[in-house]
C-alpha positions in Angstrom: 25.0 -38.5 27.9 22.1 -36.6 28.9 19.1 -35.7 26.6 18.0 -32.5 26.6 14.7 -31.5 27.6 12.5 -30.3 24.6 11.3 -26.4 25.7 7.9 -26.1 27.0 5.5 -25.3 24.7 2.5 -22.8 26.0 -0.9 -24.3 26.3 -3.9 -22.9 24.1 -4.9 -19.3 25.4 -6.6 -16.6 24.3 -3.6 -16.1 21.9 -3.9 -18.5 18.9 -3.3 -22.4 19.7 -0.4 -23.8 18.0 -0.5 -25.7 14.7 -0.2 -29.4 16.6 -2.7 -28.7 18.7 -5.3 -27.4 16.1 -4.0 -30.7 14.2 -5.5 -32.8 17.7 -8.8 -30.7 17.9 -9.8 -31.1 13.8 -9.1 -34.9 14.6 -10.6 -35.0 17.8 -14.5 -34.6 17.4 -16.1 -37.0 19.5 -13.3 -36.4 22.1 -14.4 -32.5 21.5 -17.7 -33.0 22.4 -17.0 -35.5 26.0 -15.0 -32.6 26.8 -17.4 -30.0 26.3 -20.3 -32.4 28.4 -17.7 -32.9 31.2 -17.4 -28.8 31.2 -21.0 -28.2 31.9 -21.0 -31.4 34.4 -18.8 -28.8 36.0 -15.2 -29.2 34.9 -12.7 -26.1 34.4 -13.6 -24.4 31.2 -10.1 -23.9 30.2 -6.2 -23.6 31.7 -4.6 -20.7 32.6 -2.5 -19.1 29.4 0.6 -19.5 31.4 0.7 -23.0 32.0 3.0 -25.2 29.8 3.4 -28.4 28.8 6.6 -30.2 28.7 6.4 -34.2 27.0 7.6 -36.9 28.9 8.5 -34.6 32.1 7.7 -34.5 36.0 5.0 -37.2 35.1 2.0 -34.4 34.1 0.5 -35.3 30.7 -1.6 -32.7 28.2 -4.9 -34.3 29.2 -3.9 -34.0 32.9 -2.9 -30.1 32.2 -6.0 -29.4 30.0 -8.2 -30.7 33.2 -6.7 -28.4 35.5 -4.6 -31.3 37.4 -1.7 -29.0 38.1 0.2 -29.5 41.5 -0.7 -26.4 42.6 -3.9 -26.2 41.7 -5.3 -29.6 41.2 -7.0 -30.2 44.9 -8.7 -26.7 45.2 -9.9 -27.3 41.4 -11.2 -30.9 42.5 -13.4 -29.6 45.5 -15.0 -26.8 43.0 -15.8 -29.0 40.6 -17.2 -31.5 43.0 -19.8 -28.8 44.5 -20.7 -27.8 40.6 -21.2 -30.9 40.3 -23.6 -31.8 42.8 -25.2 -28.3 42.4 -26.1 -29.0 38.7 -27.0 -32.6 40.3 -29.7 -30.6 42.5 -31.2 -28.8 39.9 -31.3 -31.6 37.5 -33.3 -33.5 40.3 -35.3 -30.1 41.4 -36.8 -30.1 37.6 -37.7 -33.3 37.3 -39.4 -33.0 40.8 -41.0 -29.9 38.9 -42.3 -31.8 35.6 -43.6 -34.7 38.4 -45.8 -32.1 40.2 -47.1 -31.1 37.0 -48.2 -34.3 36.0 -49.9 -35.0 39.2 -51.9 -31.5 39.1 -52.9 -32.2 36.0 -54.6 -35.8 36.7 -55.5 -38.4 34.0 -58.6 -36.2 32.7 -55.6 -34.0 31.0 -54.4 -37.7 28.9 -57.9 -38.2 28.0 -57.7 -34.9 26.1 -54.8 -35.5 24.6 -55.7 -39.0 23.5 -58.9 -37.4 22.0 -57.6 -34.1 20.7 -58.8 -32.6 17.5 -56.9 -34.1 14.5 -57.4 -31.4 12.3 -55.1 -29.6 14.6 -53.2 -32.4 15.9 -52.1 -32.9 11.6 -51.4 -29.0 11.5 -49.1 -28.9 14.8 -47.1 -31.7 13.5 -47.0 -29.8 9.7 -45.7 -26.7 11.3 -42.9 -28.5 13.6 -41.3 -30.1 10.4 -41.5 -27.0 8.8 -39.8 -25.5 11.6 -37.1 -28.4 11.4 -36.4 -27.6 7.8 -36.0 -24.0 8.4 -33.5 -24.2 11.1 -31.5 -26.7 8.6 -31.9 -24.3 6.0 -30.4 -21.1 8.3 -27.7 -23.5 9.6 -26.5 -24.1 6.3 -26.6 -20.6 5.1 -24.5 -19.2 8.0 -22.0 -22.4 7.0 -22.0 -21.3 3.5 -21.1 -17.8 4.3 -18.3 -18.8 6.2 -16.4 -21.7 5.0 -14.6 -22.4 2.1 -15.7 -24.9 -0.6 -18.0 -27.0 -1.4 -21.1 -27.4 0.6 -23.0 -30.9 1.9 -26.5 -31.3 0.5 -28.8 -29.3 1.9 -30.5 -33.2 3.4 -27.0 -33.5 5.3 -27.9 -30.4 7.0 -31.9 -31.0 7.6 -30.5 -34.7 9.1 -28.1 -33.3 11.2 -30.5 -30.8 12.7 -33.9 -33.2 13.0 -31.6 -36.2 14.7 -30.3 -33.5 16.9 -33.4 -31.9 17.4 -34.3 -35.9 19.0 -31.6 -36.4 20.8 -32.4 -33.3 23.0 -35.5 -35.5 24.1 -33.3 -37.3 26.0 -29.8 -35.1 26.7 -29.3 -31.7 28.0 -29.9 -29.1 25.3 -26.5 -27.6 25.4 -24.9 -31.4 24.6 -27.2 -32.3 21.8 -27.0 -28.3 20.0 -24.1 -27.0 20.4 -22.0 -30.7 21.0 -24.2 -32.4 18.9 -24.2 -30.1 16.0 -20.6 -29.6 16.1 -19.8 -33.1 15.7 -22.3 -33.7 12.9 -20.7 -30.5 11.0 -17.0 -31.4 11.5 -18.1 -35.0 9.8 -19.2 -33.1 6.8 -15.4 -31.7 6.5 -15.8 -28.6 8.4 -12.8 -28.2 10.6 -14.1 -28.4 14.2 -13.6 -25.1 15.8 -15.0 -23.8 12.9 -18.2 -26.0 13.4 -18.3 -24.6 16.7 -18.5 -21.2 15.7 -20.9 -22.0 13.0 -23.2 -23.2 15.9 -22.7 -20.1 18.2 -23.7 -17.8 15.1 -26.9 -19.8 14.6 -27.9 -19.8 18.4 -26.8 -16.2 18.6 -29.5 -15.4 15.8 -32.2 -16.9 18.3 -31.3 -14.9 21.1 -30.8 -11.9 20.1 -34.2 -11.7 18.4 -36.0 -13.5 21.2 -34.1 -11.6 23.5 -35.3 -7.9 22.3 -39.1 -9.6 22.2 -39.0 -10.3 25.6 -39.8 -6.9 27.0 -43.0 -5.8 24.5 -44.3 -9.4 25.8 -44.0 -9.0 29.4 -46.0 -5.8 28.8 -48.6 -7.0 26.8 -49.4 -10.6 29.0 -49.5 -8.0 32.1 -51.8 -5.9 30.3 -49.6 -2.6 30.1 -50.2 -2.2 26.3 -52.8 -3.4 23.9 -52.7 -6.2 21.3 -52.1 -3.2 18.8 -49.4 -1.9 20.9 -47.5 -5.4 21.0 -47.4 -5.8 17.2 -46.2 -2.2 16.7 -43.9 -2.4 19.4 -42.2 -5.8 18.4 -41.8 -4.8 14.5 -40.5 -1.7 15.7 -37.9 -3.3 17.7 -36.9 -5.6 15.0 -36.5 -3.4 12.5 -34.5 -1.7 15.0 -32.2 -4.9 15.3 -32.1 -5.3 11.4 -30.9 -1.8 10.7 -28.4 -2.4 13.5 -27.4 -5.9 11.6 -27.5 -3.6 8.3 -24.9 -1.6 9.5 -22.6 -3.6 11.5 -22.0 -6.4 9.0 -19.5 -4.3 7.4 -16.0 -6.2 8.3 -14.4 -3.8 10.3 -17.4 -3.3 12.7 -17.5 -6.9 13.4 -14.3 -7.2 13.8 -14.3 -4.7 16.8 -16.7 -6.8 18.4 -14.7 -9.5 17.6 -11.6 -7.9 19.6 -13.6 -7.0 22.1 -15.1 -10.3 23.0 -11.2 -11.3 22.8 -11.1 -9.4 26.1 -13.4 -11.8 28.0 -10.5 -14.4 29.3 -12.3 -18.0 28.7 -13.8 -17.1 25.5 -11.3 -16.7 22.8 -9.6 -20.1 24.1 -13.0 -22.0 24.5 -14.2 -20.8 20.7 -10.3 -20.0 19.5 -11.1 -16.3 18.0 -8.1 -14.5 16.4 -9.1 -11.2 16.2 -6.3 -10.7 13.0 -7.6 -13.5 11.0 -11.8 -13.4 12.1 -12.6 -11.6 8.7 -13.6 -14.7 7.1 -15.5 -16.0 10.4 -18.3 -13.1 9.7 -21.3 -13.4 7.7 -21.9 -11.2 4.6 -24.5 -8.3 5.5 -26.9 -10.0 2.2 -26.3 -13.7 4.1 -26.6 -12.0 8.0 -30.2 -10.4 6.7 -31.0 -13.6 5.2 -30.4 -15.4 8.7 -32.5 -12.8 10.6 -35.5 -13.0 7.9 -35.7 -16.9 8.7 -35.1 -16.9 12.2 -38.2 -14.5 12.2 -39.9 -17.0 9.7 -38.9 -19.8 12.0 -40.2 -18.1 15.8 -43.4 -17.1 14.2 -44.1 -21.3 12.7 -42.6 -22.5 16.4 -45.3 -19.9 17.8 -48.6 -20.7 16.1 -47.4 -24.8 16.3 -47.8 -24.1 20.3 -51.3 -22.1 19.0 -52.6 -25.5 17.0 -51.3 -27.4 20.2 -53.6 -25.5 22.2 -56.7 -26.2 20.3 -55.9 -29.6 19.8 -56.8 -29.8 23.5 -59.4 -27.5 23.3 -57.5 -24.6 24.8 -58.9 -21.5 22.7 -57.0 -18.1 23.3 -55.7 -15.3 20.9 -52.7 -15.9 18.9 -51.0 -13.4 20.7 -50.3 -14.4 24.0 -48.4 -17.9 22.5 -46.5 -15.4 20.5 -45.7 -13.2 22.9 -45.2 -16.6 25.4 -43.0 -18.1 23.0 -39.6 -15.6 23.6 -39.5 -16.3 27.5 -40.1 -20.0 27.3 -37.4 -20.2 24.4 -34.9 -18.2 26.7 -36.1 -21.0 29.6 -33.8 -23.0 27.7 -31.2 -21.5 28.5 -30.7 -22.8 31.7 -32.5 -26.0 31.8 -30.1 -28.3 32.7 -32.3 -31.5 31.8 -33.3 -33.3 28.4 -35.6 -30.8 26.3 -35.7 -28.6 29.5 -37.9 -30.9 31.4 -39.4 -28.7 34.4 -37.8 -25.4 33.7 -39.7 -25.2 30.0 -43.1 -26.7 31.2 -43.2 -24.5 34.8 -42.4 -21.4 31.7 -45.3 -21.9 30.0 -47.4 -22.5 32.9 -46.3 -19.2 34.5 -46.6 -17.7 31.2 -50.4 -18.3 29.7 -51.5 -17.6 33.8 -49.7 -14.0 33.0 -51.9 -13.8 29.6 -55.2 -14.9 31.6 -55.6 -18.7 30.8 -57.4 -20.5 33.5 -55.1 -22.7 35.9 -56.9 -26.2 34.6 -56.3 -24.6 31.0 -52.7 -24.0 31.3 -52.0 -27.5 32.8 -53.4 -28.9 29.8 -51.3 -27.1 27.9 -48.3 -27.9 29.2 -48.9 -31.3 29.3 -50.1 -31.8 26.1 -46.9 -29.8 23.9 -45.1 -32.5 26.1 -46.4 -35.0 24.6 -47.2 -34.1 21.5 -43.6 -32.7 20.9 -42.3 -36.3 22.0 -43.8 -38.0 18.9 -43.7 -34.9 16.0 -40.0 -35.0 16.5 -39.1 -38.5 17.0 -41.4 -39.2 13.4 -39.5 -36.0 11.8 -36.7 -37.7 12.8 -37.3 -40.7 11.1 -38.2 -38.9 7.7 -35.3 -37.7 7.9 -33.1 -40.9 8.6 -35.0 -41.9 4.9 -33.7 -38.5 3.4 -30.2 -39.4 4.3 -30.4 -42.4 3.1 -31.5 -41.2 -0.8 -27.9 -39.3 -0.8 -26.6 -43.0 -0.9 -28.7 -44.5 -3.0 -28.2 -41.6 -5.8 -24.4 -41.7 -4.8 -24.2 -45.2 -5.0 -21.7 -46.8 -8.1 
């Protein structure tokens, strides 16, 4: 007697993904974020809607299907992915190449300042970096509370999480250690996983849409288009701009358009599994959505003057101004550095940058060098404190 074939059952597409396969993904962290390193190494992002899976038949596996490995598809897939791969290979090589020539124009005089840099500064640039630190864990938290259920970790869960994070993009792509990295860290604080991920798109969406709208009054001012005053005026204007905007469209049903019409873009509602009928409780509140813009305003200002003290340290003296204005484009550099802490990419910004604002060329290789190194050890110590932080929620939970 023959056994039926169980029906196929459709693969995860922009409608929603079945229960057994949200059931795999909430269980599935670590696996979650291999897969999403192996996307940006250049595998497909997703499967097409239409494919299905059927168990145990014609020999293809969900894994296989969920890598693209369909017979009709699977070679031409192979060969993109091979050239993405050796692209991304190419640029990863090309920044480090970048980084290198950087050094080497800088010479050894640049380490002697470093070595000998003022400590009054040195001891405010590291101040201001774990400051920073605790006010990303504090914004990452709010946007968590705002949209999950129950009850919260302590906030030391969430400064951990985002300090040891904050290290391991020293030594991994940005995009693994942030988004990856975070999501993991949230889904083992019983946050279901695509959940975490969403969490961590709402607190890097924060950052660029502020820097973002920044980036224009700075070009304008480094280029000397419009005055000091100008930049100020310009910049608050603009923000104020973007928090009326926030002000008005943190009312459910505006959000919620956006929501559908982001639904529209055919890899996104399957890579961060949106459902437009059920995304009510996935928006911030408009008080907690205000909140989140006041401290990532509070956050790019202490980032900012921390690349000010890291100037002086090495004796670079220049207005505030042009590392404020600096900061937005190097930020967005990160974008699309594609090696650990945007090596290259992020140091070639903030050359091109303070040249823009009128820093001498010897200046601005100091610079550049020296927030390389400097950042290396603020972090890795930050880091450490808060390993020790962590480790009081055991003691005082301990029997």
């Amino acid at each position: 007697m023959t056994t039926p074939r169980p029906a196929a059952l459709p693969l995860p597409g922009p409608a929603r993904a079945p229960a057994d396969w949200n059931g795999h993904l909430a269980n599935s962290a670590m696996d979650s974020l291999l897969e999403h390193h192996q996307r940006r190494l250049g595998e497909p992002d997703d499967v097409s809607a239409s494919a299905t899976f059927q168990p145990g038949g014609d020999g293809w596996d969900r894994d296989q299907l969920l890598a693209g490995q369909t017979p009709s598809n699977e070679f031409l897939r192979s060969g993109r992915c091979a050239m993405k791969r050796w692209l991304r290979l190419a640029l990863q090589l090309l920044s480090l190449a970048l980084f290198v020539f950087i050094l080497w124009l800088g010479g050894p005089e640049v380490w002697e300042q470093i070595l000998a840099g003022d400590r009054g500064s040195i001891l405010v640039s590291f101040l201001l970096i774990g400051s920073a630190t605790m006010l990303s864990a504090t914004r990452l938290r709010a946007i968590a509370r705002s949209v999950t259920d129950g009850t919260l970790s302590p906030w030391r869960r969430f400064y951990y999480l985002n300090v040891t994070t904050r290290a391991l993009g020293l030594v991994v792509p940005r995009s693994l250690s942030t988004v990856g990295g975070k999501s993991v860290g949230l889904r083992a604080m019983g946050i279901p996983l695509k959940r975490a991920v969403w969490i961590v798109v709402l607190d890097n969406l924060f950052d660029l849409g502020l820097l973002g709208i920044l980036v224009a009054p700075a070009l304008l001012f480094l280029r000397g288009g419009i005055s000091p005053a100008g930049f100020i005026a310009l910049a608050v204007g603009l923000i104020l701009i973007v928090a009326s905007a926030f002000w008005w469209a943190t009312v459910s049903g505006q959000l919620l358009s956006l929501v559908r019409w982001l639904g529209r873009i055919p890899w996104l509602p399957s890579a961060l599994h949106l459902d437009t009928e059920t995304s009510a409780d996935l928006l911030p509140s408009r008080a907690t959505t205000l909140q989140v813009l006041g401290l990532s305003l509070l956050l790019d200002s202490v980032l900012a003057t921390y690349f000010y003290f890291i100037a002086r340290a090495v004796g670079v003296i220049h207005p505030w101004l042009i590392f404020a204005a600096g900061f937005p484009m190097t930020q967005l550099s990160l974008v699309l550095a594609v090696t650990p802490g945007g090596l290259g990419l992020f140091d070639a910004g903030w050359y091109g940058v303070l040249l823009l604002g009128g820093v001498p060329h010897q200046e601005a290789l100091t610079f550049v060098i020296a927030q390389r190194a400097y950042i290396f050890v603020f972090v890795l110590a930050w880091a450490g404190f808060g390993t020790l932080l962590s480790l009081t929620e055991d003691v005082n939970h301990s029997p």
